[in-house]
C-alpha positions as CSV (number, residue, x, y, z in Angstrom):
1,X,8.2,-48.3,-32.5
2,X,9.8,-45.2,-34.0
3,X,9.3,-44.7,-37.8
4,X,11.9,-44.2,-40.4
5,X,11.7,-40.6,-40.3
6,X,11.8,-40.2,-36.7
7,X,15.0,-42.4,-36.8
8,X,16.7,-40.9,-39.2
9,X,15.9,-37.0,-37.1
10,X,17.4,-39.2,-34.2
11,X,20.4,-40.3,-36.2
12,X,20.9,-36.6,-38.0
13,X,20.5,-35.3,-34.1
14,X,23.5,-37.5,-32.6
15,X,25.8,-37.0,-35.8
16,X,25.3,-33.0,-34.6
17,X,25.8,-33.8,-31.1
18,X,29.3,-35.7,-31.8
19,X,30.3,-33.0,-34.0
20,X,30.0,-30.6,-31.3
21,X,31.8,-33.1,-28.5
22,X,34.8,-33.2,-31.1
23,X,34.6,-30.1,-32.9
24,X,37.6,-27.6,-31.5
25,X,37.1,-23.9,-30.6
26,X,37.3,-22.9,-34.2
27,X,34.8,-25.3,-35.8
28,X,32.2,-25.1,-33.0
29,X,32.7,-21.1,-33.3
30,X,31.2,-21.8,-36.7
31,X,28.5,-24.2,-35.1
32,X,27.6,-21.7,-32.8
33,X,27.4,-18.7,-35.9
34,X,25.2,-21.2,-37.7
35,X,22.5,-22.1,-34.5
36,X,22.4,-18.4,-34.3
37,X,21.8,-17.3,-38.1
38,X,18.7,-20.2,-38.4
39,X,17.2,-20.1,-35.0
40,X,17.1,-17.5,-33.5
41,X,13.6,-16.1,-32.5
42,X,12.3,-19.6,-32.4
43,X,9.7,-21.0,-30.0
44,X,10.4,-23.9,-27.8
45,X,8.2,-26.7,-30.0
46,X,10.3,-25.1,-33.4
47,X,13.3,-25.4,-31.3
48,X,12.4,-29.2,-30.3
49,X,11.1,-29.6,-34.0
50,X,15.0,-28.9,-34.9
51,X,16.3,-31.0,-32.4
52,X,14.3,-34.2,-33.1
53,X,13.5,-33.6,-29.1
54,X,16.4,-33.0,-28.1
55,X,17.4,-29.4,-27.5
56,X,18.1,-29.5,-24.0
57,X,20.7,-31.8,-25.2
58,X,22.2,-29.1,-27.7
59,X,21.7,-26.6,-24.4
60,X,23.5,-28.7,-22.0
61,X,26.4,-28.9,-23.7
62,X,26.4,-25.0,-24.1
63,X,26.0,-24.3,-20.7
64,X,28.9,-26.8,-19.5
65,X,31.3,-25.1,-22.1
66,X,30.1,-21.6,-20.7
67,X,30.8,-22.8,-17.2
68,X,34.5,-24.1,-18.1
69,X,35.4,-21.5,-20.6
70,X,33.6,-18.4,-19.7
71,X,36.8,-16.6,-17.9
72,X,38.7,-17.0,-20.9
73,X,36.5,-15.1,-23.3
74,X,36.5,-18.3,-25.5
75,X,33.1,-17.6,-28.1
76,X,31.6,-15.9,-25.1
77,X,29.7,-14.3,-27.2
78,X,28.3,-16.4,-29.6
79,X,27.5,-19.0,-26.4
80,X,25.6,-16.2,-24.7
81,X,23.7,-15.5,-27.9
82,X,22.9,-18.9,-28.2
83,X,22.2,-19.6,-24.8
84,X,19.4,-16.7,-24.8
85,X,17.9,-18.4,-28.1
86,X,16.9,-20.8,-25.4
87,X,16.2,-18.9,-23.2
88,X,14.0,-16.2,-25.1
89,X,11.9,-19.1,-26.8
90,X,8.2,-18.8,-26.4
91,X,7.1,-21.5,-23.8
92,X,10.5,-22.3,-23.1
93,X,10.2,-22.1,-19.6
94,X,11.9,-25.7,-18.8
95,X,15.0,-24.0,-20.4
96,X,15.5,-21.5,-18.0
97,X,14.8,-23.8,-15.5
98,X,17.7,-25.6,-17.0
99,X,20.0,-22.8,-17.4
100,X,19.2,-21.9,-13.7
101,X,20.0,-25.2,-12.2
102,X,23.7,-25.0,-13.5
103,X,24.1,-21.8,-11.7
104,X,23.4,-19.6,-14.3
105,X,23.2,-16.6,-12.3
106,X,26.1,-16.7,-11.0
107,X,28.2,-17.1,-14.1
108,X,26.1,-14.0,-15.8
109,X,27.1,-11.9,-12.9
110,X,30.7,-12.9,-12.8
111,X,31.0,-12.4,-16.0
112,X,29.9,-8.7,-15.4
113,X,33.3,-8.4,-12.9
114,X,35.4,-9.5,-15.1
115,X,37.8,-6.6,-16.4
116,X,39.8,-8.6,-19.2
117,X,36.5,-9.5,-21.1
118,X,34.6,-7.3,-23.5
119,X,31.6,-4.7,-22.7
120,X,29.5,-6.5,-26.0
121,X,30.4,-9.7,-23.8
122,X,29.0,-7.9,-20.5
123,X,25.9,-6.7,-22.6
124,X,24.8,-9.9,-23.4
125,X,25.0,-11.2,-19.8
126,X,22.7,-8.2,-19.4
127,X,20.3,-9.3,-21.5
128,X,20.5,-12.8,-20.7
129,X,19.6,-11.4,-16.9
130,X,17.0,-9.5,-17.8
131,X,15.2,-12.5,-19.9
132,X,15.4,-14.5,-16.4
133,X,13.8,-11.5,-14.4
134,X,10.8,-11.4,-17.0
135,X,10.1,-14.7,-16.4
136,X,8.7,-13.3,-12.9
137,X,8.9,-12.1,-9.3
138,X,10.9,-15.4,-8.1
139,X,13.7,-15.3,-10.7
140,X,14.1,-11.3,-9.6
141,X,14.4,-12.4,-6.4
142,X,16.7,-14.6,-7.3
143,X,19.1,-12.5,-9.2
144,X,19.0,-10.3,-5.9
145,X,20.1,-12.9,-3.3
146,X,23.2,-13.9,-5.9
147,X,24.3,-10.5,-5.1
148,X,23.1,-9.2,-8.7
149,X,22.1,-5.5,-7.5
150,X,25.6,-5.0,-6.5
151,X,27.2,-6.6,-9.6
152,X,25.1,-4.8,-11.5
153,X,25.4,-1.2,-10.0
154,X,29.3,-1.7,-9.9
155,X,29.1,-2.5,-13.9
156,X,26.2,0.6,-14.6
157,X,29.1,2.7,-13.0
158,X,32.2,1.4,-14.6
159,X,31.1,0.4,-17.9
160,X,32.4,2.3,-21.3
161,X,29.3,1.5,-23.1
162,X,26.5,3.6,-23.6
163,X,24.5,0.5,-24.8
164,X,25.4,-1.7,-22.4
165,X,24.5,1.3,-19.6
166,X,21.4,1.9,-21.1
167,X,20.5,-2.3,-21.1
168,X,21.3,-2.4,-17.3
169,X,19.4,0.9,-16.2
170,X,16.2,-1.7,-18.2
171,X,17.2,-4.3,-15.7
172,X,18.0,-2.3,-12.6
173,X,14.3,-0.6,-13.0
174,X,12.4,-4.2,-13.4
175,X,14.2,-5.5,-10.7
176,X,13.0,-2.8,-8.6
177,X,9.2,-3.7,-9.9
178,X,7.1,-6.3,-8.5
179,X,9.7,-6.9,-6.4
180,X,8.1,-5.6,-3.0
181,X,11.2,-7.9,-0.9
182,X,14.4,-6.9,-2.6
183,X,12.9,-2.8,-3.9
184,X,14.6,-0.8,-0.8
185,X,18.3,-3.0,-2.2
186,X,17.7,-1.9,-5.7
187,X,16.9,2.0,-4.5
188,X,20.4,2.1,-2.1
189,X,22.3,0.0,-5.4
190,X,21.1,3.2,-7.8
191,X,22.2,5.4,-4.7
192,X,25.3,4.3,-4.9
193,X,26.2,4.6,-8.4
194,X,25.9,8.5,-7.8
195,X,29.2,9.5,-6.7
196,X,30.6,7.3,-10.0
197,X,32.8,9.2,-12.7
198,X,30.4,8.2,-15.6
199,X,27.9,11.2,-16.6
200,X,25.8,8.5,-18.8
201,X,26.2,6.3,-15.3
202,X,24.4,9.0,-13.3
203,X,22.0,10.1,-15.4
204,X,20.5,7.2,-15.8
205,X,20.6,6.2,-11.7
206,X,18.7,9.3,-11.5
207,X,15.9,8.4,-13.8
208,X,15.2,4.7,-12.1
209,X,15.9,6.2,-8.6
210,X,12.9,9.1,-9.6
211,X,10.6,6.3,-11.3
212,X,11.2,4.1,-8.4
213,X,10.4,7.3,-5.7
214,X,6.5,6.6,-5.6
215,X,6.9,2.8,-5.3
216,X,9.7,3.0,-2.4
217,X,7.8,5.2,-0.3
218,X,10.4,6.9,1.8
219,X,13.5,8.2,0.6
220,X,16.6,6.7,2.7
221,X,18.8,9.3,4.8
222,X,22.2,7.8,2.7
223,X,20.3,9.6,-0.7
224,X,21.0,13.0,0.6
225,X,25.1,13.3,0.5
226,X,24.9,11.9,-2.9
227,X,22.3,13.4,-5.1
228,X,23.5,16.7,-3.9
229,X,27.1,15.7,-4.8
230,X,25.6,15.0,-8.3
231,X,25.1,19.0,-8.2
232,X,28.7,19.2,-9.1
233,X,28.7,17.7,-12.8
234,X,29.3,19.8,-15.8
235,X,26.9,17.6,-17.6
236,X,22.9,19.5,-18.4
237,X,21.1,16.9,-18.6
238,X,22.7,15.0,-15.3
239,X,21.9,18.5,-13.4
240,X,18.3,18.4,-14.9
241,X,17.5,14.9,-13.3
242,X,18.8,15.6,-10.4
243,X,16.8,18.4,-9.8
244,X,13.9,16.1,-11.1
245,X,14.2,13.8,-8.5
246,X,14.7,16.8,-5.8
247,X,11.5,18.0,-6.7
248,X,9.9,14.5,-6.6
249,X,11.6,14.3,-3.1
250,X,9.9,17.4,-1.5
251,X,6.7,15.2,-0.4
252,X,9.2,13.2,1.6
253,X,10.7,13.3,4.8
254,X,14.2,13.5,3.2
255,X,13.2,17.2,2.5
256,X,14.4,19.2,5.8
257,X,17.9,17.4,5.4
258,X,17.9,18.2,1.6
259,X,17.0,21.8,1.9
260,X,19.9,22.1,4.4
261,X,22.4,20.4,2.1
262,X,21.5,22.9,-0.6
263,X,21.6,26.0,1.2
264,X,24.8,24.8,3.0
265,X,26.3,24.5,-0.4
266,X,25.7,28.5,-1.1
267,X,28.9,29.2,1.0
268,X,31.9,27.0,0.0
269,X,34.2,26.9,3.0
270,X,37.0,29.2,2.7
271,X,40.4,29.2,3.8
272,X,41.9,32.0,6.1
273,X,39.4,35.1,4.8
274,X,39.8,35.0,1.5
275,X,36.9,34.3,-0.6
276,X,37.0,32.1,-2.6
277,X,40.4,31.7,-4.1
278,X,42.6,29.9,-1.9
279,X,40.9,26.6,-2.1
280,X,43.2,23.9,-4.5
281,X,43.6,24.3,-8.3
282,X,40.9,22.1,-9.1
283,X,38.1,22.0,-6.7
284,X,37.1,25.7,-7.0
285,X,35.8,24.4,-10.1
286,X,33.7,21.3,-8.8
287,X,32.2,23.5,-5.5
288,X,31.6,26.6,-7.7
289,X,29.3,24.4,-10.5
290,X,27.7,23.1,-7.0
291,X,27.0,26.1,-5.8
292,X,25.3,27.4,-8.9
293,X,23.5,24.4,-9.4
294,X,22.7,24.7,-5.5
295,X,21.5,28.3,-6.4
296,X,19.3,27.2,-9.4
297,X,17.3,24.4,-7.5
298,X,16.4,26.7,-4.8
299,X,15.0,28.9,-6.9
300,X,13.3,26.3,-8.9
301,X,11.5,24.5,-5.8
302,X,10.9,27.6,-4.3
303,X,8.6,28.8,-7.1
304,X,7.1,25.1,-6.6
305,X,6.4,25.8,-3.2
306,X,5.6,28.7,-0.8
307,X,5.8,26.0,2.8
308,X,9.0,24.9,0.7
309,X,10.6,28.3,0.5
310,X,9.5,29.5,3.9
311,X,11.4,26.6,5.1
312,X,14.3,27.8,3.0
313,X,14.5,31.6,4.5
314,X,14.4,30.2,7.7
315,X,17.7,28.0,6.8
316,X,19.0,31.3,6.2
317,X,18.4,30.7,2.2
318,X,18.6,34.7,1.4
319,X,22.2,35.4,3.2
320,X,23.7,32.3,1.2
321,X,21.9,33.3,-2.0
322,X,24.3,36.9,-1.4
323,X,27.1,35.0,-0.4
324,X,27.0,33.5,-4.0
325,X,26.0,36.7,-5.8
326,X,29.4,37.9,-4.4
327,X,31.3,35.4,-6.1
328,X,33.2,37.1,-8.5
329,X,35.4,34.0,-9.7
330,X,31.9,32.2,-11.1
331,X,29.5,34.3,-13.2
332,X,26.8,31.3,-13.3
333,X,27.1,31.3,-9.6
334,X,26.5,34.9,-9.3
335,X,23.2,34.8,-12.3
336,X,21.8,31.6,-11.0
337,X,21.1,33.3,-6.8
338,X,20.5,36.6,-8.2
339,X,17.3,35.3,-10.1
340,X,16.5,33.0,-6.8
341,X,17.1,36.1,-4.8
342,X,14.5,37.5,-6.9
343,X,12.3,35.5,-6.0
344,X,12.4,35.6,-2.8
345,X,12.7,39.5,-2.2
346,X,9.6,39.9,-4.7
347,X,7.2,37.2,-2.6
348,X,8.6,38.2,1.0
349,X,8.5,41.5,1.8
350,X,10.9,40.8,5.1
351,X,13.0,39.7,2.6
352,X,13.2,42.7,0.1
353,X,13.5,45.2,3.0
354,X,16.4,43.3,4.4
355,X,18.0,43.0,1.2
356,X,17.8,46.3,0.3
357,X,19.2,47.8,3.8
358,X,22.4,45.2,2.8
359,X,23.0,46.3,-0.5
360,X,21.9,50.1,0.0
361,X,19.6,52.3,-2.4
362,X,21.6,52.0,-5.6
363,X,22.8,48.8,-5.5
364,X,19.5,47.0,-4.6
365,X,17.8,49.3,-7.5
366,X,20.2,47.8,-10.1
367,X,19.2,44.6,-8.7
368,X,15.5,44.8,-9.1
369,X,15.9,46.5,-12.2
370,X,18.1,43.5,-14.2
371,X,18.2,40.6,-12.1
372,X,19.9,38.6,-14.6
373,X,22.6,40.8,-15.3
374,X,23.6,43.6,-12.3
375,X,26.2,41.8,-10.9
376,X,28.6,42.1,-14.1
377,X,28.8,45.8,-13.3
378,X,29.5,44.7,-9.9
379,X,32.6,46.2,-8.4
380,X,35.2,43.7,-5.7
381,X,34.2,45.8,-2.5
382,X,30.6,45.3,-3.6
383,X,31.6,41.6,-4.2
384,X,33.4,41.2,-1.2
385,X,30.4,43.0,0.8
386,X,27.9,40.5,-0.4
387,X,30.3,37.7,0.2
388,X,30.4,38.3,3.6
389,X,26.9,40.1,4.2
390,X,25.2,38.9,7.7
391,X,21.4,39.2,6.9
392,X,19.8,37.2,9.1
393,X,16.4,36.8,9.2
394,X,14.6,35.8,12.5
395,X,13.0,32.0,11.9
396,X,9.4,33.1,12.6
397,X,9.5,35.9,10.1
398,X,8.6,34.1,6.9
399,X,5.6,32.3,7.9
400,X,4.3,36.0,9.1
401,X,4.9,37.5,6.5
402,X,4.1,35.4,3.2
């Protein structure tokens, strides 16, 4: 038999319960702010302590008003913070289990697609997610087969919060550890965040995709069109980890087809002989910040690597590097090769005496003499003469003569 005490918990608990199945949106609003404010960080015996034993039943009723009221934003957020009490409790596991079994998932990644509701509401589903992927490899997994890398690549890339970005770059990279089956869909979801309009977006794909290289393995072929399309924000620090995963991606066999991307980028394609001012308003803009960014990762993996710069010459590195130098409409295009051009002419001597038989005596003089800043006193027929120079360097001749 039950004692007095335990009857009256039992009593106290069904009085709550029938509050809550009458209570309108309103009044269990202020149930909800209440269960929040005194349990929150609770383990599962407090939380069963508070119940009288019954907290699933407190937890069942807010995961059936989640699933009927979620897509009208109706205390979303209060429900999700409650919801994650439950789910956050030390040795809680059976509610998770519980939460999982009313498709929980799936509500926390719809939620994600939903435009009308709000980015804190989003967040929370974020975290909520990333409570059920700590719980091990098996709830990773299953966030992955509901289609979760997706959802949560197409919300990284359209969110407006930084926060909420930040929460989901957390998530992406633990659902790309321990997580040998579902890794290579993670790595291809980060990929494809890259081409988004959100600096904070790609900045933060970069980092997981770089902290994910080692465990991947081998880079996929669909990285290379997008990273160096990341070359073309006006954003530092998105530049920088870009180039940080470049240089991570040198030991892979992604590197031939990157190296030719990057020189490729060195001469925009121009319309009808005139360099480079007859492409449309805008883009001039976007391929010039390319091409200087192209021009200051050469340089920088050059210096990283002699195999990696022979490779480079032969691609034909040095006439590209000129054909920027002679862009007069872009002075960062024009500093950025002429200190990678540098380089090159000071570690190849092929190089130099090519270089020097393009530019002539004087020219190339001024050039060794102030890398960083001859081209400013560069005149539009020396311009247009390095713009459409022809050095071309044999393939063999690098490897001979480094």
């Amino acid at each position: 038999m039950t004692s007095v005490k335990e009857q009256e918990a039992i009593r106290k608990l069904m009085v709550f319960l029938q509050e809550w199945d009458s209570a309108h949106k309103v009044a269990r609003s202020r149930i909800l702010d209440s269960f929040i404010k005194s349990n929150d960080g609770k383990t599962e015996p407090e939380l069963e302590l508070e119940f009288s034993q019954g907290a699933s039943l407190f937890l069942a009723r807010l995961t059936t008003w989640l699933r009927m009221t979620y897509m009208y934003s109706t205390c979303l957020n209060q429900l999700l913070k409650s919801i994650g009490i439950f789910l956050s409790a030390a040795s809680g596991r059976r509610y998770l289990i519980e939460f999982l079994e009313i498709g929980g998932v799936l509500i926390l990644l719809e939620i994600l697609g939903l435009n009308h509701l709000k980015e804190e509401d989003k967040r929370e589903s974020v975290k909520l997610l990333q409570l059920i992927a700590d719980a091990g490899r098996k709830y990773k997994e299953l966030i992955c087969e509901s289609y979760g890398v997706r959802s949560l690549a197409e919300f990284l890339a359209t969110s407006n919060s930084a926060e909420a970005q930040a929460d989901v770059q957390v998530l992406m990279d633990s659902l790309g550890r321990s997580n040998p089956k579902y890794q290579n869909q993670v790595y291809k979801g980060l990929v494809a965040v890259l081409p988004c309009a959100s600096p904070q977006a790609q900045q933060l794909a970069l980092q997981t995709l770089r902290v994910m290289q080692d465990m991947v393995g081998e880079a996929p072929s669909v990285l290379v069109e997008p990273l160096l399309g990341v070359l073309r924000s006006v954003r530092l620090e998105v530049q920088y980890e870009a180039i940080q995963l470049l240089k991570a991606l040198m030991a892979h066999e992604v590197r031939p087809a990157l190296l030719k991307g990057l020189v490729a980028l060195l001469t925009p394609p121009k319309k009808k002989g005139a360099y480079p001012t007859t492409l449309c308003l805008r883009e001039p803009v976007l391929v010039y910040i390319q091409q200087a960014a192209a021009a200051k990762v050469i340089g920088v993996l050059a210096k990283e690597s002699a195999e990696v710069a022979e490779e480079l010459i032969q691609l034909k590195v040095v006439h590209g590097l000129m054909v920027a130098v002679g862009n007069l409409d872009h002075v960062a295009s024009q500093r950025h090769a002429s200190i990678s051009l540098e380089y090159f002419v000071r570690t190849f001597p092929f190089v130099e005496e090519c270089v020097k038989k393009a530019l002539g005596h004087t020219l190339f003089q001024r050039f060794m003499d102030s890398p960083e800043a001859w081209y400013t006193k560069m005149d539009p027929d020396q311009a247009e003469e390095l713009a459409s120079n022809i050095v071309d360097i044999p393939r063999d001749m690098a490897r001979m003569q480094s």
